[in-house]
N, C-alpha and C positions, 0 to 999 in steps of 0.2 A: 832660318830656324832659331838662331841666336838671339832674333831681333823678340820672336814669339816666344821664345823660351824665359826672355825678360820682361815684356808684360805681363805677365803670367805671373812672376814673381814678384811684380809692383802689386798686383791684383790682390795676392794672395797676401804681403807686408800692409796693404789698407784694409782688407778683412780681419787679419789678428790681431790689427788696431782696435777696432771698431769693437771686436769681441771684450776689449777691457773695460770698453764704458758701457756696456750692452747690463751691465750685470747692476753695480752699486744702486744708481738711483734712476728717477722715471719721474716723467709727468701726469698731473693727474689725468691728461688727455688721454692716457692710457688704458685708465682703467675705464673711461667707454669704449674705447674698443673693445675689451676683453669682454663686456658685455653686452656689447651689439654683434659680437662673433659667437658668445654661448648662446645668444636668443637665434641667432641664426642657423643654428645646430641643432637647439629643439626643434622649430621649422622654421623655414623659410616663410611661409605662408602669411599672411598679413603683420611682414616684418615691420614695415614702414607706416603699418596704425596702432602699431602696440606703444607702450607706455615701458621707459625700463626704473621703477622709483631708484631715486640716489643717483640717477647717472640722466646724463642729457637723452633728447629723444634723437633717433636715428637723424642723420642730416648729411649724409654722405652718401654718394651715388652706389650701384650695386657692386662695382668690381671691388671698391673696396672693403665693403663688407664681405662678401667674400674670402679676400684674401685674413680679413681677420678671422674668421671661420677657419680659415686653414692653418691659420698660426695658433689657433686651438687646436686644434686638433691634430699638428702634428706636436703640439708639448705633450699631449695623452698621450701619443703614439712615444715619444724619447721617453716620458715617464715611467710608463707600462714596461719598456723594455729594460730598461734600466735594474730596475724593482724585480722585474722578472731574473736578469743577469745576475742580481746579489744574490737571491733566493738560490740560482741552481749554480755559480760558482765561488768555491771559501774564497781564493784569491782575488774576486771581484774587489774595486775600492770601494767599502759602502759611503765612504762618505761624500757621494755621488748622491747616493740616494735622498737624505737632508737637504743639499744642496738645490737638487732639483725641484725636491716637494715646494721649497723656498715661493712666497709670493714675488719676488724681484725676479727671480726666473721665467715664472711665468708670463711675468708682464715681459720682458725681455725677450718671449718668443715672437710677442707684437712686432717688435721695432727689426727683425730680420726681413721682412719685404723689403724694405725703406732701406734699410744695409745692402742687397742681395741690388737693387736698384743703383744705391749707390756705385758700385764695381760697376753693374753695365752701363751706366754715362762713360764712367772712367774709361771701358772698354772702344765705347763710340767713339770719343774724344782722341783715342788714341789708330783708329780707324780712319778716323777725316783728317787726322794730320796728317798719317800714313801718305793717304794716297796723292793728297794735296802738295805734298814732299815740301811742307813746311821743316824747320829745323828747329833741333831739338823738341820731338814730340814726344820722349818721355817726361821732360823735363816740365812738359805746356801740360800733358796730363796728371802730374804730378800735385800740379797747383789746385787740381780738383779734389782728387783723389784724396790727400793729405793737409786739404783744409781744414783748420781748427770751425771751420762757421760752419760747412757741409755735415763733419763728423759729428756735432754737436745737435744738428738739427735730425739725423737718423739716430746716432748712439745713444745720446743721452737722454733727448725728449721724447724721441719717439715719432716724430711725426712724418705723413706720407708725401708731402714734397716729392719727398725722389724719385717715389713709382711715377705723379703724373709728368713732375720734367721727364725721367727717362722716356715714357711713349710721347712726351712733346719731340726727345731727341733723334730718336730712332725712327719716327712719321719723318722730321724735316732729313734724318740722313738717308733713308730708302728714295726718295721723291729724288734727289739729287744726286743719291752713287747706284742705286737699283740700275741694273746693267738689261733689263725687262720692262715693257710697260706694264707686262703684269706683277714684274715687283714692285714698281712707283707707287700703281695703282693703292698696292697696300700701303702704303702711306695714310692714304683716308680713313681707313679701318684702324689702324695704330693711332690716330688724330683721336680717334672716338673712343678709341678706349683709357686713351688722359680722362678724356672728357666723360669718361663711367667712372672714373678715378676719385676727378676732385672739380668741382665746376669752374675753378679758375682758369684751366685749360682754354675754358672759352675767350679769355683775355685776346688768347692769340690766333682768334679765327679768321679775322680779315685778312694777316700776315700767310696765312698756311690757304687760304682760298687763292691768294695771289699765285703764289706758288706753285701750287697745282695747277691753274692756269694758264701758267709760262712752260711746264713741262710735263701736261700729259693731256694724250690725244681725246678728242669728244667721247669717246667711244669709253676710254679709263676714267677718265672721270664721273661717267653716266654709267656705269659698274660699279664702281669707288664707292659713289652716295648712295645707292643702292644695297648694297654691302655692308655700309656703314649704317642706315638707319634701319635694317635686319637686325645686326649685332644688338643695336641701340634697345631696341623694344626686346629683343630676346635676354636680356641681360634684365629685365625687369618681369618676366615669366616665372622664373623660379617664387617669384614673392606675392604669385596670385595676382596682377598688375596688365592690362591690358592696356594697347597701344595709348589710349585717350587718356589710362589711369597714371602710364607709365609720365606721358608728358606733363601731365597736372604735378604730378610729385617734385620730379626734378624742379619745372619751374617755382615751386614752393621754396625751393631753399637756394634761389638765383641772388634774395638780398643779403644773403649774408648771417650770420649767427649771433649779430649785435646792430647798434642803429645810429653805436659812437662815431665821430668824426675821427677817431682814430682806436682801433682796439691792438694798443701796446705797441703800434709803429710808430716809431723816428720818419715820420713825414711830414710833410708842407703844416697838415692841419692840427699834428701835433704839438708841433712848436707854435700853432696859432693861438692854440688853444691848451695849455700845458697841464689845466687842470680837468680836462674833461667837458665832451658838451655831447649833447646830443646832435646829430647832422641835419635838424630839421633847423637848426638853430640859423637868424637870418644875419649874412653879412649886406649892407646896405640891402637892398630889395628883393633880393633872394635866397634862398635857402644854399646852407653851404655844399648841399649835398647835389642842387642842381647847379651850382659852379662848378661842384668838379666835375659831371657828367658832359657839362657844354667843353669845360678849359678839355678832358679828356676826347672829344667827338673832334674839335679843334685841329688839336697835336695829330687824332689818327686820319684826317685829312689830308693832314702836311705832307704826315710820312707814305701815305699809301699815294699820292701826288707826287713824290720826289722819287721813287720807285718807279712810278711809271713813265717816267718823262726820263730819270738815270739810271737805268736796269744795270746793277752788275751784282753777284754775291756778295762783294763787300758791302757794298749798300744795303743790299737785303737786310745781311746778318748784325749790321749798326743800328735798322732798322727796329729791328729784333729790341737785342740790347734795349733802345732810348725806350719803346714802348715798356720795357719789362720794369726801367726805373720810372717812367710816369704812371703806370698802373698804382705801383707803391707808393709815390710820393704824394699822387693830385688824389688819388681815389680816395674816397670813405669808407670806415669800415673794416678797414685793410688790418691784419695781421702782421707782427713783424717777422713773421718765417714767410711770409709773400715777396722776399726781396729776391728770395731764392733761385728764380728761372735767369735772373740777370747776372749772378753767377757764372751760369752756364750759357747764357748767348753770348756776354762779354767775354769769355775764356776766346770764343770764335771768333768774336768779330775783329779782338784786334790782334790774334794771334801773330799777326806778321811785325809789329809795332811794339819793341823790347821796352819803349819807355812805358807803355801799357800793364808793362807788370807789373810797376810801383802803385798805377793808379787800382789797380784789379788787386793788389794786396789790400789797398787802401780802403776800398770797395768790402775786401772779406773782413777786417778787423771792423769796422762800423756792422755788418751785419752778425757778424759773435758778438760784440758787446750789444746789443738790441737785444738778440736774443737769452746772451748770460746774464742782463739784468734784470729782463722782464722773468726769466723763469727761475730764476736766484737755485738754479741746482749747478754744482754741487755747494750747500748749504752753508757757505762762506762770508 
C-alpha cells in the first residue's frame, strides 16, 4: 500500500510540475492544433480536404485530431464553468475568469494529452520495474518522470510525442506482462492506435511484429490484426473517409512534412550538412536520402538477425533502444523531438546497468539542448 501510495505521489509532484510550464509560453505548433481541433468540431466531415488559411493543412493521423477536438472542448466546458461560477458566487476568485479567457490558456489546454501521457509512461515504467523486481524503481522512473528534455517536450512546446510512445509502451508492456492471451492480443490494437497517433510509430513495426510472434498464439494474432485494421478504418469514418480513402490519406503524409536532410535534428546529416540541403541532394552516386534508407534497411537486418538467432529481453529492448537512435541519427527528414522514443526504450534496456545512467543523462541533456535551441522558448 505504501509502495502505491508513493507512486501516486511521484505522479502527482511530475503533474504540478508540468502545470508551471503548461501556462507561460507555447509553440507555434500549437496553434495548428487548436485549429485542426475547432475545424473538427464544426464537422468532422471532409476534415482532411479542407484548407485552414494561416495554419498548416491537417497531416496527422485521426486519433490525434481528436484528442485536439477534445482539448477544445473541454477549455469551453472549464471556461463556461468558471464564468458561470463567478456570475452565481460573490466569493468566487474572479480572477480566474481573465486568466482563463487568456490565449496561453487556451493553447495550454492542447499540451494536457501529451502531460496526461506523460504520467502514464512514468506509471508503465514503474509497473515493469515493479514486477521485474529490478532495484530502485522509483528512482529508474523518476529519470523519466522528472526529465528536463521529456517535461519540455509536453510542457512547454507542446508536442504529441508522448501519446504515441505511451501506446508504443503500453502495446510492448500488455504483449509481455498481459497474464491473458486475450490481453496480449490487445497489444496489436494499442500498436495501431500510436500508429492513429503519429506515423512514426511505424518506425517500430518490425520490432512489435517480432514480438508478437514470439508470444501470442496463431489464433491472437489473426484477432489482433483483425481488430486492428477495424479500428484503423473506423477511426477514419468519423471524417467521411472510406477504407481506400482512409489508406490513400495516411499514406500521403508517410514522407514526412519537409524534404530537408535534417529538419532541426542534431543527426549524422546535420552535421553533414550544417547549412541545410535538400535530401535529394547527391553524395557520390546517390541521393542522400536513399543512403539512408539503404544504411537504415542495413542496421534493421542486423538487428532483427541478432534477435533471432539471440532471443532474450535484454536483447530485444537494446534492440529497441539502437533502432530508436538510428531512426534519428541516419534518417532524413527527422525532427529533433524524434529522439524522443529512445528515451524511453533506453530507460529499459539498460535499467540493470547503473553505469547506464550517466550515459541516459547524457543522452537526455543532448536531446533538451536540441530541443531548447531549436525552439529558443523560453525567449532567452
Amino acid at each position: 500500500m505504501k509502495k502505491t501510495k508513493f507512486i501516486f505521489l511521484l505522479l502527482l509532484l511530475a503533474f504540478l510540475l508540468r502545470l508551471v510550464f503548461l501556462f507561460p509560453q507555447y509553440s507555434g505548433d500549437i496553434k495548428n492544433h487548436l485549429a485542426w481541433g475547432g475545424g473538427l468540431l464544426l464537422s468532422p466531415v471532409d476534415f482532411y480536404s479542407r484548407h485552414f488559411p494561416g495554419f498548416n493543412d491537417p497531416n496527422y493521423p485521426p486519433l490525434a485530431i481528436f484528442l485536439f477536438g477534445l482539448s477544445n472542448l473541454l477549455y469551453l466546458w472549464v471556461q463556461n464553468l468558471i464564468e458561470f461560477l463567478n456570475r452565481l458566487i460573490p466569493a468566487f476568485p474572479s480572477f480566474l475568469v481573465p486568466l482563463f479567457n487568456h490565449e496561453n490558456m487556451r493553447l495550454g489546454f492542447l499540451k494536457l494529452p501529451g502531460i496526461i501521457c506523460d504520467l502514464g509512461i512514468g506509471y508503465l515504467f514503474f509497473m515493469f520495474f515493479s514486477k521485474r523486481k529490478e532495484r530502485h524503481p522509483y528512482l529508474l522512473t523518476s529519470l523519466y518522470l522528472f526529465n528536463p528534455a521529456v517535461i519540455y517536450l509536453s510542457s512547454v512546446w507542446g508536442q504529441i510525442e508522448p501519446i504515441t510512445n505511451f501506446f508504443l509502451l503500453l502495446s510492448f508492456y500488455l504483449v509481455l506482462m498481459g497474464k491473458t492471451d486475450r490481453v496480449r492480443t490487445s497489444s496489436i490494437i494499442f500498436f495501431t492506435l500510436a500508429v492513429l497517433t503519429k506515423q512514426t510509430a511505424l518506425w517500430f513495426a518490425p520490432f512489435y511484429l517480432f514480438i508478437w510472434l514470439k508470444n501470442l498464439p496463431v489464433r491472437g494474432l489473426i484477432s489482433g490484426f483483425l481488430a486492428s485494421i477495424a479500428v484503423f478504418f473506423v477511426g477514419y469514418l468519423p471524417f467521411g473517409l472510406l477504407p481506400s480513402e482512409a489508406i490513400k490519406s495516411y499514406l500521403a503524409t508517410l514522407g514526412g512534412s519537409s524534404s530537408g536532410v535534417s529538419d532541426a535534428a542534431w543527426n549524422f546529416w546535420f552535421l553533414l550538412f550544417p547549412g541545410g540541403s535538400e535530401d535529394s541532394v547527391r553524395l557520390g552516386l546517390f541521393s542522400v536520402r536513399w543512403i539512408s534508407i539503404v544504411l537504415l534497411i542495413l542496421l534493421l537486418g542486423l538487428l532483427i538477425y541478432r534477435l533471432i538467432k539471440h532471443y532474450s529481453l535484454r536483447t530485444f529492448l537494446t534492440s529497441l533502444f539502437l533502432w530508436s537512435l538510428a531512426v534519428f541519427l541516419l534518417q532524413t527528414r527527422v525532427h529533433e523531438r524524434h529522439l524522443a522514443p529512445a528515451l524511453v526504450f533506453g530507460l529499459l534496456a539498460f535499467v540493470g546497468n547503473p553505469l547506464w545512467w550517466i550515459w541516459y543523462l547524457a543522452l537526455s541533456l543532448f536531446h533538451f539542448l536540441n530541443l531548447f535551441l531549436t525552439l529558443k522558448i523560453p525567449f532567452i
